[in-house]
LONUPA-214156 format. One record per residue (C-alpha): residue number from 1; residue in three letters; x, y, z. Coordinates in Angstrom, 3 decimals. Layout:
<atoms>
resi|resn|x|y|z
NUM|ALA|X|Y|Z;
...
</atoms>
This chain:
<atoms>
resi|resn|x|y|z
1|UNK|2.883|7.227|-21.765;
2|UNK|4.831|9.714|-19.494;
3|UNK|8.034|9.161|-22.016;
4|UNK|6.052|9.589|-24.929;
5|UNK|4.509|12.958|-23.519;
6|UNK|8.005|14.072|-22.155;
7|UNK|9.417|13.894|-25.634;
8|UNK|6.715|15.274|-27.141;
9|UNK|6.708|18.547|-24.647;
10|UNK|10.556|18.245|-25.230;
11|UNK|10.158|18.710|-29.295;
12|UNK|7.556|21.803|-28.937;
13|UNK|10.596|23.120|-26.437;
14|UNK|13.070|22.664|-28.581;
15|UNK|11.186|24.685|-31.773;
16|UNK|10.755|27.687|-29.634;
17|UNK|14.366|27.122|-28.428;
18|UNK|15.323|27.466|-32.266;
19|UNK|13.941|30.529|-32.563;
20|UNK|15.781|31.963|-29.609;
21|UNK|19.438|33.731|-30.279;
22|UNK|21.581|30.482|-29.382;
23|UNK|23.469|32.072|-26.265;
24|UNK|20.507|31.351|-24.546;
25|UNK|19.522|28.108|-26.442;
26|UNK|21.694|25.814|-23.782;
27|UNK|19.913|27.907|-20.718;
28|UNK|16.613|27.442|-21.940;
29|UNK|16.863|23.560|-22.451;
30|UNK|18.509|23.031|-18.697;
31|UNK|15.411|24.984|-17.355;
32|UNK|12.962|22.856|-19.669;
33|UNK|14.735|19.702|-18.389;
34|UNK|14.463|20.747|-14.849;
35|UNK|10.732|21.903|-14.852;
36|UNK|9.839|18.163|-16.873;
37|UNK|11.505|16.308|-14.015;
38|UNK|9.328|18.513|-11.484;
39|UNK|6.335|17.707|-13.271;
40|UNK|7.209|13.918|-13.268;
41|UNK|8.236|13.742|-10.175;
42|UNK|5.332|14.977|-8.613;
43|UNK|3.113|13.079|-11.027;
44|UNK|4.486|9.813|-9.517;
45|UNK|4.768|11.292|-6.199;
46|UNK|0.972|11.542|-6.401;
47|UNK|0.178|8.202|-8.393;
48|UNK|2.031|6.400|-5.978;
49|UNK|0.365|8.458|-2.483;
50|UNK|-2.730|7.061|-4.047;
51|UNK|-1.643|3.761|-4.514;
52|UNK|-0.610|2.961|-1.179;
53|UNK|-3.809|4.553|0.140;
54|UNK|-5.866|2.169|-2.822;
55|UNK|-3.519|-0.600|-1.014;
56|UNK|-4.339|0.305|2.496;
57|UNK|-8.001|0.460|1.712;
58|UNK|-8.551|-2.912|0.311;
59|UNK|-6.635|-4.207|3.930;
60|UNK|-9.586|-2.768|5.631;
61|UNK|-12.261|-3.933|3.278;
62|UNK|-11.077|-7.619|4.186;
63|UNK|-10.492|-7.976|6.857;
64|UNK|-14.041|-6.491|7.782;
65|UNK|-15.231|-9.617|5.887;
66|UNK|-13.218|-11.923|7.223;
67|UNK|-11.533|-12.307|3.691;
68|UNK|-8.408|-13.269|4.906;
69|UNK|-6.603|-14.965|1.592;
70|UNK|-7.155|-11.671|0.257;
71|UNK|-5.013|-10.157|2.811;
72|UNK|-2.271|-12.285|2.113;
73|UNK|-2.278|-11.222|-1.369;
74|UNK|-1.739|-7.651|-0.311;
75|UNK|1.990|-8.394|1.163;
76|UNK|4.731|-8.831|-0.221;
77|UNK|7.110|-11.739|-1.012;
78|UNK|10.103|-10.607|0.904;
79|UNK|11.821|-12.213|3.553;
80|UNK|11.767|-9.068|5.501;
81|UNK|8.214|-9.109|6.606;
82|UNK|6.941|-9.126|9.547;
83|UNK|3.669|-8.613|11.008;
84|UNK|3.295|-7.162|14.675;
85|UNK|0.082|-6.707|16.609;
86|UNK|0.241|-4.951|20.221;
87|UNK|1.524|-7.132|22.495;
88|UNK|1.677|-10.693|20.487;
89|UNK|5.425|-10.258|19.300;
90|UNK|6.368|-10.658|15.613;
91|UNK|6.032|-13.050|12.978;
92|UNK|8.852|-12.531|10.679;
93|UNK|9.726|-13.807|7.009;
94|UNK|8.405|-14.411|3.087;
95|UNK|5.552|-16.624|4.690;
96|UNK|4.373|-14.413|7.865;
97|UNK|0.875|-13.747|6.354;
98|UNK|0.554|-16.862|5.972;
99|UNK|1.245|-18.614|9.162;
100|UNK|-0.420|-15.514|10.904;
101|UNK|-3.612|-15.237|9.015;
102|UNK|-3.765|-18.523|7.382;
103|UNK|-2.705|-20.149|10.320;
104|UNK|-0.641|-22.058|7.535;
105|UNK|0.986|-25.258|8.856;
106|UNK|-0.861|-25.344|12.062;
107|UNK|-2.538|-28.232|12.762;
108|UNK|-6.372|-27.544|11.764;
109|UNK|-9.222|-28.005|14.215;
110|UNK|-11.791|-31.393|13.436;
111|UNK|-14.887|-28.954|12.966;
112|UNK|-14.197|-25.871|11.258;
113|UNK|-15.359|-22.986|13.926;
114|UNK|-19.130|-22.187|12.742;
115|UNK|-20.235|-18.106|11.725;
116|UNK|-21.120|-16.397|15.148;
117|UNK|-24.535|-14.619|14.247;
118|UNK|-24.089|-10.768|14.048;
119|UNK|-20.610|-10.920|14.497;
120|UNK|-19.114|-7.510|12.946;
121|UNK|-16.071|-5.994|12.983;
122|UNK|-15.291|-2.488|11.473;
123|UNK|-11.924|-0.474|11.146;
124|UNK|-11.382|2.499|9.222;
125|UNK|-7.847|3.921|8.002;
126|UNK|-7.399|7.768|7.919;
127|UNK|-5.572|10.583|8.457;
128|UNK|-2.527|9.099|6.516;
129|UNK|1.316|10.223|7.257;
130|UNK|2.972|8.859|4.081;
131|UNK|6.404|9.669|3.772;
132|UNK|7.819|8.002|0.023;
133|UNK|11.485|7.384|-0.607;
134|UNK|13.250|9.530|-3.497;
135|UNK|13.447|6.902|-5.860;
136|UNK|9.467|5.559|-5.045;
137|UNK|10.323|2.380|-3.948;
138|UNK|9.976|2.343|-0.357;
139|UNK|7.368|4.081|1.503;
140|UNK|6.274|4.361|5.671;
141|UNK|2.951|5.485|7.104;
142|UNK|1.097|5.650|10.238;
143|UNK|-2.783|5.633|10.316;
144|UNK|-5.432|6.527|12.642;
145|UNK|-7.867|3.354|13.125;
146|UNK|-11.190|4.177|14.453;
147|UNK|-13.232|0.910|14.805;
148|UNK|-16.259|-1.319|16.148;
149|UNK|-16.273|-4.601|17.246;
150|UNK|-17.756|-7.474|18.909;
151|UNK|-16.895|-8.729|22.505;
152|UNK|-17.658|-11.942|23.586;
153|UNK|-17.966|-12.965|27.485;
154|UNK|-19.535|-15.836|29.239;
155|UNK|-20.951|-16.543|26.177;
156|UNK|-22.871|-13.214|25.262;
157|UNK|-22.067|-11.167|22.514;
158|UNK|-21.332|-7.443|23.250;
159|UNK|-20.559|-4.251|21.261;
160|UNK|-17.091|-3.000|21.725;
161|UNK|-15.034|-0.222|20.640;
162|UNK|-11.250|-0.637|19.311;
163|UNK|-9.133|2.340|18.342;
164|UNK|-5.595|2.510|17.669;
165|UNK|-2.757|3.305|14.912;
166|UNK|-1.168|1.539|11.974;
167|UNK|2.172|1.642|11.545;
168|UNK|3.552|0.517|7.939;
169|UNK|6.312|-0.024|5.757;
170|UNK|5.706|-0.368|2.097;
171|UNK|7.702|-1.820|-0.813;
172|UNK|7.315|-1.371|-4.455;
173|UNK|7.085|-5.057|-6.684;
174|UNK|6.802|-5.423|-10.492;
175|UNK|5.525|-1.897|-10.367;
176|UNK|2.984|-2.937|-7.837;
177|UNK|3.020|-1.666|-3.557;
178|UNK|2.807|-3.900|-1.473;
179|UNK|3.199|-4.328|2.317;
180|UNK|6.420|-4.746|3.944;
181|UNK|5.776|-4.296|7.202;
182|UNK|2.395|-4.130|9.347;
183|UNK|2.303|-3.335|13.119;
184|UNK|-0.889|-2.548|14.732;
185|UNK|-0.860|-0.187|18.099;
186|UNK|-3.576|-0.794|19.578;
187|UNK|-4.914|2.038|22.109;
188|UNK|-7.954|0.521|23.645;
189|UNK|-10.728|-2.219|22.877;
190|UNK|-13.525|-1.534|25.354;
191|UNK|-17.024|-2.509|25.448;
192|UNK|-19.462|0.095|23.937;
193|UNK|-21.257|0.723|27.722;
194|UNK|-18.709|1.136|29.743;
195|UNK|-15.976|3.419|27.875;
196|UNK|-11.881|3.150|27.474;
197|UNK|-11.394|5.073|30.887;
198|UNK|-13.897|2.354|32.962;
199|UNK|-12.384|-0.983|31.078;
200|UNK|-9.490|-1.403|28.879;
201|UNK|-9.427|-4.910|27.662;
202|UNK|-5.572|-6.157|26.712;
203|UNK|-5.783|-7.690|23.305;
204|UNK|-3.935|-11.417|25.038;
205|UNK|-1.411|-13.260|23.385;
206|UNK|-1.632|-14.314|19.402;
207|UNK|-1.837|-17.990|21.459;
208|UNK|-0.811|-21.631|20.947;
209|UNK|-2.022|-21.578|16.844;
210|UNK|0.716|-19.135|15.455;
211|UNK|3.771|-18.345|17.628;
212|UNK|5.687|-15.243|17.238;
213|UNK|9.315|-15.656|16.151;
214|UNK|10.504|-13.278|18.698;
215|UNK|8.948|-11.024|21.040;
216|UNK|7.686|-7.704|21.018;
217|UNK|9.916|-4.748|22.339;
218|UNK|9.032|-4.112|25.858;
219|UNK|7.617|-0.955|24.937;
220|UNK|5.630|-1.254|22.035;
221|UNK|2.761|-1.883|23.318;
222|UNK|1.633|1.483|25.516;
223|UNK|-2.136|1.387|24.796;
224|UNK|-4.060|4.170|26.816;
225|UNK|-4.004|4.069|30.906;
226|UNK|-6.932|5.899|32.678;
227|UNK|-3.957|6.232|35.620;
228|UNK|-1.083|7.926|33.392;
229|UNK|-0.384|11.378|32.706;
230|UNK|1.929|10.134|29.987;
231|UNK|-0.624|8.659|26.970;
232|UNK|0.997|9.602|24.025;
233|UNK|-0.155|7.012|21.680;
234|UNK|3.113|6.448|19.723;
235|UNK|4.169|5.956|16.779;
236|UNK|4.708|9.755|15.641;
237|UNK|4.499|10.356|11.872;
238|UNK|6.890|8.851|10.083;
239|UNK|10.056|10.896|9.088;
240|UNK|11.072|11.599|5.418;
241|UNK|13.244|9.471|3.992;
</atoms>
């Protein structure tokens, strides 16, 4: 469609070109050409912004329902992968959303666990920093994740609050974004009657079901420390490509 309307705005341009004294019929096509390839480049610039936020979105939406196959969809196939989550360390290759939310080739429990009643878990994505590479195949963002959750101790099921920032890497694949690379900062999980400066909770270890392929750099994790002068909630926004 975008070919078809280039060539069409090209034709119009080149009838009013004709009619122009021909020393200035070569100028007159360079500036056409150059103000089509602005339009178009913004255009996809913009259809692709949108994409990745459409993409982004629909992580959310599932994994507030617990749809997790659905998530795995969203990746893509790449051996470059990897999936990083505070301080659990990194699950790495083509089949890292898999093992991690799957728990793919993990031995599988005798009962399957049962629904908690009035479990809920709700993250948001926002203020975006997407940063797209030239020729919109690659992109990076970082995201501001407000959230609620549930906390469970000695068996009783409290309200929580869970902020912290995405950090992503995006690849174009048969036209379609996908993610790349997903690394969650978290700031601080805390129950809802207490606050983040009375109790930070550490988010533990990913544990015995999916082991990381290599550790987590040893600062990475820097969630928010009632104590420190120095909480400055890394990562930054992304440079441009």
């Amino acid at each position: 469609m975008m070919k078809r309307s280039r060539l069409v705005v090209l034709a119009w341009g080149l009838v009013l070109v004709g009619l122009i004294g021909c020393d200035d019929q070569s100028q007159k096509i360079s500036e056409l050409e150059a103000r089509l390839n602005a339009i178009e480049n913004e255009a996809r610039y913009t259809s692709d912004v949108l994409a990745i936020w459409k993409l982004q979105s629909r992580y959310q939406h599932y994994i507030n329902i617990g749809a997790r196959q659905d998530i795995v969809s969203l990746f893509a196939d790449h051996p470059d992968v990897e999936i990083e989550l505070s301080n659990k360390g990194i699950v790495r290759g083509a089949d890292a959303p898999h093992r991690y939310f799957l728990r793919a080739g993990q031995p599988k429990p005798a009962t399957p666990p049962k629904p908690i009643p009035g479990f809920m878990v709700m993250h948001m994505s926002v203020n975006p920093a997407i940063e797209i590479n030239h020729d919109g195949t690659q992109a990076k963002a970082v995201w501001l994740s407000p959230g609620i959750t549930n906390i469970f101790r000695e068996g009783k099921m409290k309200a929580g609050w869970n902020f912290g920032k995405y950090e992503m890497e995006y690849i174009k694949q048969e036209l379609q974004w996908k993610i790349l690379s997903f690394r969650w900062h978290q700031i601080f999980l805390t129950p809802y009657d207490k606050g983040w400066v009375e109790e930070n909770i550490h988010p533990g270890s990913v544990g015995a079901a999916v082991k990381p392929d290599q550790p987590s750099a040893p600062d990475f994790y820097r969630p928010y420390d009632a104590t420190s002068t120095d909480n400055r909630f890394d990562p930054p926004p992304p440079e441009p490509y």
